[in-house]
C-alpha positions as CSV (number, residue, x, y, z in Angstrom):
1,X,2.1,-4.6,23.1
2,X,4.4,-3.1,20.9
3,X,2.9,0.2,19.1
4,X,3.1,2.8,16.7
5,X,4.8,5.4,18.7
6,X,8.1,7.1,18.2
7,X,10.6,5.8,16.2
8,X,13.2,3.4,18.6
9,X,16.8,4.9,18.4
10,X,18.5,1.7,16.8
11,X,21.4,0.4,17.6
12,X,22.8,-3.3,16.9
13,X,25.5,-3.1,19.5
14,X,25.1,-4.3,23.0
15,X,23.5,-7.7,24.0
16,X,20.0,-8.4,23.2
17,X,17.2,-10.9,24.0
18,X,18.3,-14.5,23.4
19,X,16.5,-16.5,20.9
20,X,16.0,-19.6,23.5
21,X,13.8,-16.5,25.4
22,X,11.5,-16.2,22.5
23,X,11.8,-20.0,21.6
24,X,10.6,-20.9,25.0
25,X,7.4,-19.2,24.5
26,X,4.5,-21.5,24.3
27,X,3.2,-18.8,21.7
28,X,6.2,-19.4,19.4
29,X,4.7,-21.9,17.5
30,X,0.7,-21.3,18.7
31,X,-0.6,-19.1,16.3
32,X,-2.2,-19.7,13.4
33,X,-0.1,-21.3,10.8
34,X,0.4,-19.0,7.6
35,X,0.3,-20.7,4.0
36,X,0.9,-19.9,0.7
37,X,-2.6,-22.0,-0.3
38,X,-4.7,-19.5,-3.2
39,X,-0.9,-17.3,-3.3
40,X,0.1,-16.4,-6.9
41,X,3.4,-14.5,-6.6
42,X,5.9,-12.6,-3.8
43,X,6.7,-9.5,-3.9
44,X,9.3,-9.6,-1.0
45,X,10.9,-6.2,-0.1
46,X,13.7,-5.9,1.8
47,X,15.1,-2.4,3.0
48,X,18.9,-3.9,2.9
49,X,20.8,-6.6,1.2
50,X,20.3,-9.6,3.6
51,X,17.0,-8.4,4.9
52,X,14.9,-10.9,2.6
53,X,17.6,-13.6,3.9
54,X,17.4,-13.5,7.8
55,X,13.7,-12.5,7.7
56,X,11.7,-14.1,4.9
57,X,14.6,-16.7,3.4
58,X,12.8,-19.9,4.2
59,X,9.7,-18.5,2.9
60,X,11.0,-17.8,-0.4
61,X,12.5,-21.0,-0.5
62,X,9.8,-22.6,0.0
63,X,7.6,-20.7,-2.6
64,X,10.1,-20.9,-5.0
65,X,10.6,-24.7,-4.6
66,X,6.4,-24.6,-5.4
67,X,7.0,-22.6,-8.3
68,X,5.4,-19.5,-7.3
69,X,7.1,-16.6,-8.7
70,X,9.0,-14.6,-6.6
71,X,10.1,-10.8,-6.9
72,X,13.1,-9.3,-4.5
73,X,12.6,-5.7,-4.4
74,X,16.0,-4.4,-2.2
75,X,15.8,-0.6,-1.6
76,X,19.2,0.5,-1.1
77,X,22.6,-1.6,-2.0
78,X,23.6,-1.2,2.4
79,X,26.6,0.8,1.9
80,X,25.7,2.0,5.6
81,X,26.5,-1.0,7.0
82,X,30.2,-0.4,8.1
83,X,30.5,3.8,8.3
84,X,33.7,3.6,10.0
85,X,35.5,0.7,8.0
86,X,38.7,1.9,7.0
87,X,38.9,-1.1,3.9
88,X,35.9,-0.2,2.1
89,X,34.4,3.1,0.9
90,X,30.2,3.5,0.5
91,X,30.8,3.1,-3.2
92,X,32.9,-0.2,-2.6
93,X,30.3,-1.4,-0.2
94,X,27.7,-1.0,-2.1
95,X,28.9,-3.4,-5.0
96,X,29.9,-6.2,-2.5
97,X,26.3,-6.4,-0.9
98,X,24.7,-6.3,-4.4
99,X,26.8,-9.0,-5.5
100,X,26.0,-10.9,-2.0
101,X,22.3,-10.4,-2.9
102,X,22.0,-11.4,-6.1
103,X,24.2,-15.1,-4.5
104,X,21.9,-15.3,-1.5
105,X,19.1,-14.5,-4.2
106,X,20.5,-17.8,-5.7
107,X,20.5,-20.1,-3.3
108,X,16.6,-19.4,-2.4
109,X,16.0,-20.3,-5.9
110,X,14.6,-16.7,-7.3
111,X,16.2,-13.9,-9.8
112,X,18.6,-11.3,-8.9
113,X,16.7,-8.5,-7.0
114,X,15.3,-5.6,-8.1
115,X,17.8,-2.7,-6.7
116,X,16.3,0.4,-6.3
117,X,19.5,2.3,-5.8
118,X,17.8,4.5,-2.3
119,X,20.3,6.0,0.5
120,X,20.7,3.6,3.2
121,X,19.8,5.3,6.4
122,X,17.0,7.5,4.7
123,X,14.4,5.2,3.2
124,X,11.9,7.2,5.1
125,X,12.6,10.5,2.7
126,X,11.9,8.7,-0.4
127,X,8.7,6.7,1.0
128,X,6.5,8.0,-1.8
129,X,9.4,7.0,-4.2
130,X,9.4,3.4,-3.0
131,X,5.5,2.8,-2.9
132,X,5.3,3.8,-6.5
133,X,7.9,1.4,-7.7
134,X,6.2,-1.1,-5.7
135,X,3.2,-0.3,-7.1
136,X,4.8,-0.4,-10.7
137,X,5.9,-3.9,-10.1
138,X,3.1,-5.3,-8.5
139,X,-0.2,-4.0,-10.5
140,X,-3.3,-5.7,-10.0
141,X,-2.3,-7.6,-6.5
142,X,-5.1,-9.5,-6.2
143,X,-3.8,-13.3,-4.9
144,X,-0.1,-11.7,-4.6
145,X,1.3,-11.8,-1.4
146,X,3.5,-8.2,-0.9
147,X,7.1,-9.7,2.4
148,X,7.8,-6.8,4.0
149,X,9.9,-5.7,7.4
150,X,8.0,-5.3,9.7
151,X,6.7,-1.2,10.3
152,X,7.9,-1.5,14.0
153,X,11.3,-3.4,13.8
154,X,13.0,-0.8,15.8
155,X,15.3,0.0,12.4
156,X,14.4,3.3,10.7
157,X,14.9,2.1,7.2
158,X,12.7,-1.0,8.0
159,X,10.1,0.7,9.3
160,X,10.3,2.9,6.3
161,X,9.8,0.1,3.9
162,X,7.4,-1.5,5.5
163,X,5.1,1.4,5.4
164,X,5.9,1.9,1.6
165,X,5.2,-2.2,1.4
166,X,1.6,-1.4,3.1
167,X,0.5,1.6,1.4
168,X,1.5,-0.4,-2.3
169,X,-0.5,-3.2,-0.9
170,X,-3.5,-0.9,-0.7
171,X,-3.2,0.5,-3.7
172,X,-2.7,-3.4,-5.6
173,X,-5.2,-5.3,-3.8
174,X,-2.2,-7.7,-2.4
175,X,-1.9,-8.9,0.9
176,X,1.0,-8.0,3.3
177,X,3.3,-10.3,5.4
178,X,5.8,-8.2,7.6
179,X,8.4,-9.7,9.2
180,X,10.3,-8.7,12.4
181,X,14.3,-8.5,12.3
182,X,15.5,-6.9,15.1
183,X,12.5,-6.6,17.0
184,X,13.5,-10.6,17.7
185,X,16.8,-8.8,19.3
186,X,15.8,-5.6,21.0
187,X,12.2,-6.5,21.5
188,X,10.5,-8.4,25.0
189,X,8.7,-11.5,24.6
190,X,6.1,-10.5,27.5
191,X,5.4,-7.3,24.9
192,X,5.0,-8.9,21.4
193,X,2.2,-9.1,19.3
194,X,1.3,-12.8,19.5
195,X,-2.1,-12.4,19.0
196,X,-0.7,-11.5,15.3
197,X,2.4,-13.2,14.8
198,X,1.8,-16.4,12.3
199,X,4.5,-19.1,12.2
200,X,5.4,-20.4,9.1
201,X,7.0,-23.7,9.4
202,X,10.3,-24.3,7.0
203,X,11.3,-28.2,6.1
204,X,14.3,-29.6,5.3
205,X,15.0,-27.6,2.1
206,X,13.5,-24.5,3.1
207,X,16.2,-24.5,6.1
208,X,19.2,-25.5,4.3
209,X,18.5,-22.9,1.6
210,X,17.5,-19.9,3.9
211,X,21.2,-20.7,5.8
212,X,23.2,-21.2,3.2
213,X,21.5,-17.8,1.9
214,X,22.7,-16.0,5.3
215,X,26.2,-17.5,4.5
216,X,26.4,-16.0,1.6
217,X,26.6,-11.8,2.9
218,X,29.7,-12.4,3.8
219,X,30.4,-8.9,4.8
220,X,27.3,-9.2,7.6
221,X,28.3,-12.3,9.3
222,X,31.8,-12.1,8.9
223,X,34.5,-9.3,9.9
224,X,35.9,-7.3,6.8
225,X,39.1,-7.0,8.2
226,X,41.0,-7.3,11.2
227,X,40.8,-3.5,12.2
228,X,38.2,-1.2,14.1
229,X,35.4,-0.2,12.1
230,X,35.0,-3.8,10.2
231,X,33.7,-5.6,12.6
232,X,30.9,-8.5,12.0
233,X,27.2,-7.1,11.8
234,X,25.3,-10.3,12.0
235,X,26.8,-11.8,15.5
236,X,26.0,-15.1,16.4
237,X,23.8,-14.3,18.6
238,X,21.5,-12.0,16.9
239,X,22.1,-15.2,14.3
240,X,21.0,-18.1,16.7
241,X,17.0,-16.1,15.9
242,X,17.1,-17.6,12.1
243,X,18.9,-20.8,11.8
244,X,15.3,-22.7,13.1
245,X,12.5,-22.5,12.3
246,X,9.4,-21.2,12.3
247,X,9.2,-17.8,10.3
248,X,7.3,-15.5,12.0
249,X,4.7,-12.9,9.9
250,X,2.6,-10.3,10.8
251,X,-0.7,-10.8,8.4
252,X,-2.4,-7.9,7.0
253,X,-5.1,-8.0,4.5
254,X,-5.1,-5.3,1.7
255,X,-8.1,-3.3,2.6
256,X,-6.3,-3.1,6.6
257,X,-3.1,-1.8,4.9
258,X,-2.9,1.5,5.7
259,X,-2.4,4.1,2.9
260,X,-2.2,7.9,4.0
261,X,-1.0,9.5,1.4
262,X,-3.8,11.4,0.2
263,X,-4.6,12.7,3.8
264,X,-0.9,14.1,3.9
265,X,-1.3,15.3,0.8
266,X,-4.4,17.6,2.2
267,X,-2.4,18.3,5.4
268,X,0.0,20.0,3.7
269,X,-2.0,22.1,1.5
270,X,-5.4,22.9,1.9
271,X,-6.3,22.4,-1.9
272,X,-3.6,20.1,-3.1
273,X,-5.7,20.8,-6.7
274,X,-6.4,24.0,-6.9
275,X,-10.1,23.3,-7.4
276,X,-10.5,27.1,-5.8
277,X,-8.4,28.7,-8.2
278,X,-7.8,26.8,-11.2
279,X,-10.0,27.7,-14.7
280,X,-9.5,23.7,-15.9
281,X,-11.0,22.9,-12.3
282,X,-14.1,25.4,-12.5
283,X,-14.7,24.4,-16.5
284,X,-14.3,20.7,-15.7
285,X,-17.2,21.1,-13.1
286,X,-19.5,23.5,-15.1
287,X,-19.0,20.7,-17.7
288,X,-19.9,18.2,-15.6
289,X,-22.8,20.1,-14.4
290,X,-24.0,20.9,-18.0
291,X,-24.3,17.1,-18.7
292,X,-26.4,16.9,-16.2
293,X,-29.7,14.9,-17.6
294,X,-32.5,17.0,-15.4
295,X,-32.7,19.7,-13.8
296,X,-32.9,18.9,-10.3
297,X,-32.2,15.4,-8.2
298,X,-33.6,14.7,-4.8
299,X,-30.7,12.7,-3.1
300,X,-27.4,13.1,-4.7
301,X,-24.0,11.4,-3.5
302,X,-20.6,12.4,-4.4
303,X,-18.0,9.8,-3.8
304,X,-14.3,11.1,-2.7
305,X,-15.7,14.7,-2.6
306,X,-12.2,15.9,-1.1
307,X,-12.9,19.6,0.1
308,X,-16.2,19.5,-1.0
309,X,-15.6,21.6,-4.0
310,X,-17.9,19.8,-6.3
311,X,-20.4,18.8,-3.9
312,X,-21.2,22.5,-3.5
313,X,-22.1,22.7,-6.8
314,X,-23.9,19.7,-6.8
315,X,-25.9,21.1,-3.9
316,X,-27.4,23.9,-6.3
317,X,-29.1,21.0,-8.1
318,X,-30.1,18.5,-5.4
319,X,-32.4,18.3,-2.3
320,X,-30.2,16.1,-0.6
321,X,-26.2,15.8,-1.0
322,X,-24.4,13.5,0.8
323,X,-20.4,13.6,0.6
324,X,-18.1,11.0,1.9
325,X,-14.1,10.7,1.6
326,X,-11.8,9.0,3.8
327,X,-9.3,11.7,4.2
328,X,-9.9,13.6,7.6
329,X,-8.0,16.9,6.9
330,X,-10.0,16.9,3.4
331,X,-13.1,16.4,5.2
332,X,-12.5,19.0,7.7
333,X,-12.7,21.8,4.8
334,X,-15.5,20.0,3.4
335,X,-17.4,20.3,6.8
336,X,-16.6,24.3,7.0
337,X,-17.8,24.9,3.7
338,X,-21.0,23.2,4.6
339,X,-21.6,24.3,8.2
340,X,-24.4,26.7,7.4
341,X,-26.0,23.9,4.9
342,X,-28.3,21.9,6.0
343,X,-29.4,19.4,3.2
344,X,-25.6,18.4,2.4
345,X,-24.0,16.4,4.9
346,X,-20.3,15.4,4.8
347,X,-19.0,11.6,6.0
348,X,-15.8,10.0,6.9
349,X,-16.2,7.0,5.0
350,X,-13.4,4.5,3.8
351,X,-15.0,3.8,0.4
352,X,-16.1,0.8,-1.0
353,X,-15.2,-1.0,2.2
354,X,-17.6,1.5,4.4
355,X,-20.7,2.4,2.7
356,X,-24.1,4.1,4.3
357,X,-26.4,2.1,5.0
358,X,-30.0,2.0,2.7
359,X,-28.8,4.1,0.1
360,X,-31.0,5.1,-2.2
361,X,-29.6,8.0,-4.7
362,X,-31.0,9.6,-7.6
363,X,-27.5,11.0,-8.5
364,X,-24.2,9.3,-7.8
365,X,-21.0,11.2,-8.8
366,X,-17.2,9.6,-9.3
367,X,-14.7,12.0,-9.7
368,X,-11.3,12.0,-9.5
369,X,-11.1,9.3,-7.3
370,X,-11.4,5.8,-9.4
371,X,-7.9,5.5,-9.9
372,X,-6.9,5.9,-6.2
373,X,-8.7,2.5,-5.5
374,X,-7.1,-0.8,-5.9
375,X,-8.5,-3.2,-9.0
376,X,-10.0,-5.0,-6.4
377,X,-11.9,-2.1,-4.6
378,X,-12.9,-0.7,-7.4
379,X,-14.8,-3.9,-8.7
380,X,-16.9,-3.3,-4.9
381,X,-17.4,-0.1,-5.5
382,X,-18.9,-0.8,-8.7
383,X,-21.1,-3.2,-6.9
384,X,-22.2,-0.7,-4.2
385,X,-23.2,1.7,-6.4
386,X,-25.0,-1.2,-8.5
387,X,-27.1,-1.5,-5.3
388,X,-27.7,2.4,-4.2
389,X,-29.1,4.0,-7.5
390,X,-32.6,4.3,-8.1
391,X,-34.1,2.7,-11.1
392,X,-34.1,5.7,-12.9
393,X,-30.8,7.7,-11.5
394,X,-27.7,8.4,-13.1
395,X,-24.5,7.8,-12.6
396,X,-21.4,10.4,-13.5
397,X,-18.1,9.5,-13.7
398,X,-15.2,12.3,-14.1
399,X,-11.3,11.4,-14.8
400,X,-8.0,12.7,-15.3
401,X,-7.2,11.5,-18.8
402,X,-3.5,11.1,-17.8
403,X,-0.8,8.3,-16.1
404,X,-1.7,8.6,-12.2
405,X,1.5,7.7,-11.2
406,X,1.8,5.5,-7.7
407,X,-1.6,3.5,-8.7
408,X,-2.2,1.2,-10.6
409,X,-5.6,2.3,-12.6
410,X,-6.2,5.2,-15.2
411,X,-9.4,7.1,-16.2
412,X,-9.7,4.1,-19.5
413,X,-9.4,1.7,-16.6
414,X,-12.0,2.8,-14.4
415,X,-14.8,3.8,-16.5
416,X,-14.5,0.6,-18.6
417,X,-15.1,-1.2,-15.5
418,X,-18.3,0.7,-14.8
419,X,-19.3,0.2,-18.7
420,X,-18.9,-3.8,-18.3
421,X,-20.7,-3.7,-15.0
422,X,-24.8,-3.8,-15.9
423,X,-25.3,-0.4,-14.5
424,X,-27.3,2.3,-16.7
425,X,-25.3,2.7,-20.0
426,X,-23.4,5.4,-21.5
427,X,-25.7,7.7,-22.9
428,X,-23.5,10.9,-23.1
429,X,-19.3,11.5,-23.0
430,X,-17.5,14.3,-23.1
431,X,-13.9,13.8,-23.8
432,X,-10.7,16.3,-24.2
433,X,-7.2,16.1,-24.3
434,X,-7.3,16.3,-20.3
435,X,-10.1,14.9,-18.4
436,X,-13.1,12.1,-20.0
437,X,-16.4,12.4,-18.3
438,X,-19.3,9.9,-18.9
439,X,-22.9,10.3,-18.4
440,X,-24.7,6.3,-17.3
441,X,-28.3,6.8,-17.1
442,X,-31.3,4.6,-18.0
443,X,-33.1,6.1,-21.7
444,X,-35.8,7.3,-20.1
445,X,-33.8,9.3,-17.4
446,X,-32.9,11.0,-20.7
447,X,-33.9,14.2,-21.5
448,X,-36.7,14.8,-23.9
449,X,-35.6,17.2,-27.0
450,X,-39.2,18.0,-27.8
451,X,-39.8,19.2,-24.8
């Protein structure tokens, strides 16, 4: 079974497997058939011009031919392709494999790509780059469908996009389908993932239009000259894998995609915020504190409590606290703040898809961390929370006022969810130029002033 280990040095030179070894597999056309049933719109990346073609072509065609909308995202114009071509600079390059997209585009019936303009050869050093404009263009994901190479093709820049493909599909709430390129050349039948490899069958139509798609990158498939250096790309053999059908897709749902971003982010500096250090962090949670409707909780939670930073204060007025995040190296921090602490315990929970169970809270506490959910997750969380507070606790939601760029929700977003929801309502906001935080609590969790 093929894994995530390290990267496969890739070469498209030498002889590979033939396409009659993987077409002679009984599995080639066993699993379970994919369809675009419930789909509302593609979002198919492709790391180079032809990608979308030799990979995902007969899908499009067929979606397209349905009238689903379709969006080709290319992240770099392939001027890589021929580094030793003595015809063509990079520069030139470039322009011909746009143009070649935007024809093959054509012929599977959808609009000239979106080109993000990225260094072929180096998708991987832009990855956060590409996940936010995937993010941009797909928004609220939910019934969208993000085509991606797959994240162990064996090419660097597929792999690349692929992971920026899952991580966006996270963050929207869409789906992803990867699909293998060279993995079909360098790869081993006996070693593939069948278990998650769905065919998706191509008619008539979907065929013609994927080859004649193909046909049209000219500069892949045919030499550019006569001399050393612009030699064909796309041989016929590597070819022979995607002129029949089935498609093949690896079939990942949104909440599976995986998304580490915020993990790295902790990785890399122990307090990516400067909730330690910063005045607006310590005033935002003495604020929060002050809103505060009593004096004292028993059992608190604090959801995407990140170093624990808030949840220590929170401790001062609770019996109980129980943090959770998904991030490891956040947590770790977390747990050596709290090792001498015995009512606060810290939990590695992937929120709202994990959740403890028989929750019961007096206290619940959002901060920061609405807007790094997908539309979608956000709506469960919602309902978890719904289903943990007491009939007289309080909710407290805290947000960065400002864009949160490489997701799709802001603080407005998130906290207008919560006010349509049924729970508690607002009885108390605090709002600057910065950060919004809203007090939901039931009137007679309210404070008495007479008292």
């Amino acid at each position: 079974m093929v894994g995530a280990g390290e990267p496969r040095a890739f070469t498209h030179v030498g002889p590979g497997t033939p396409a009659t070894g993987w077409q002679a597999r009984p599995e080639w056309t066993a699993g379970e058939p994919l369809s675009l049933a419930g789909v509302t719109r593609l979002v198919v990346v492709a790391a180079h011009p032809d990608d979308e073609s030799l990979g995902a072509g007969g899908l499009i065609a067929t979606a397209t031919r349905l009238g689903l909308p379709v969006e080709i995202v290319c992240a770099t114009d392939g001027e890589g392709s021929h580094p030793d071509s003595p015809t063509r600079t990079p520069e030139e390059l470039a322009l011909v494999r746009v143009h070649e997209g935007r024809l093959a585009a054509h012929e599977l019936g959808a609009p000239d790509p979106h080109r993000l303009g990225l260094p072929d050869g180096s998708v991987a050093d832009h990855h956060d780059d590409l996940t936010r404009r995937l993010v941009e263009l797909v928004g609220d994901g939910r019934g969208e469908v993000i085509v991606a190479p797959w994240r162990h093709d064996g090419h660097p820049d597929h792999e690349a996009a692929g992971r920026a493909a899952a991580a966006a599909a996270r963050r929207t709430g869409a789906d992803l389908w990867e699909y293998p390129v060279w993995f079909w050349h360098w790869g081993d039948p006996a070693d593939a993932p069948w278990s998650r490899l769905h065919p998706f069958g191509l008619d008539e139509h979907a065929t013609h239009a994927k080859l004649a798609a193909i046909g049209a990158h000219a500069s892949q498939v045919a030499p550019l000259s006569d001399l050393e250096g612009d030699g064909i790309l796309l041989s016929a053999d590597l070819l022979a894998h995607f002129v029949d059908g089935p498609e093949h897709y690896l079939r990942t749902a949104s909440v599976d995609a995986p998304d580490d971003s915020l993990d790295r982010l902790h990785e890399e500096e122990p307090d990516p915020w400067g909730v330690e250090t910063r005045w607006y962090e310590q005033r935002k949670r003495d604020l929060l504190l002050a809103m505060l409707p009593r004096e004292r909780f028993g059992h608190a939670l604090e959801v995407g409590s990140s170093t624990g930073a808030l949840a220590e204060a929170l401790s001062g007025r609770s019996d109980r606290v129980l943090a959770v995040d998904r991030s490891p190296a956040a947590l770790a921090s977390a747990r050596a703040r709290f090792q001498f602490e015995d009512h606060v315990t810290v939990l590695e929970l992937d929120v709202p898809h994990e959740w403890p169970d028989d929750l019961v809270c007096d206290l619940v506490v959002v901060s920061e961390v609405g807007y790094f959910l997908s539309p979608a997750e956000l709506d469960v969380l919602v309902q978890r929370i719904a289903g943990s507070l007491a009939p007289d606790g309080v909710l407290v939601l805290c947000h960065w006022r400002h864009r949160v760029e490489g997701w799709v929700l802001e603080a407005e977003d998130v906290h207008r969810r919560f006010e349509d929801s049924g729970l508690p309502p607002v009885q108390a906001t605090y709002r600057d130029q910065d950060v919004e935080i809203r007090v939901h609590a039931p009137q007679t969790s309210w404070p008495d002033p007479t008292r």
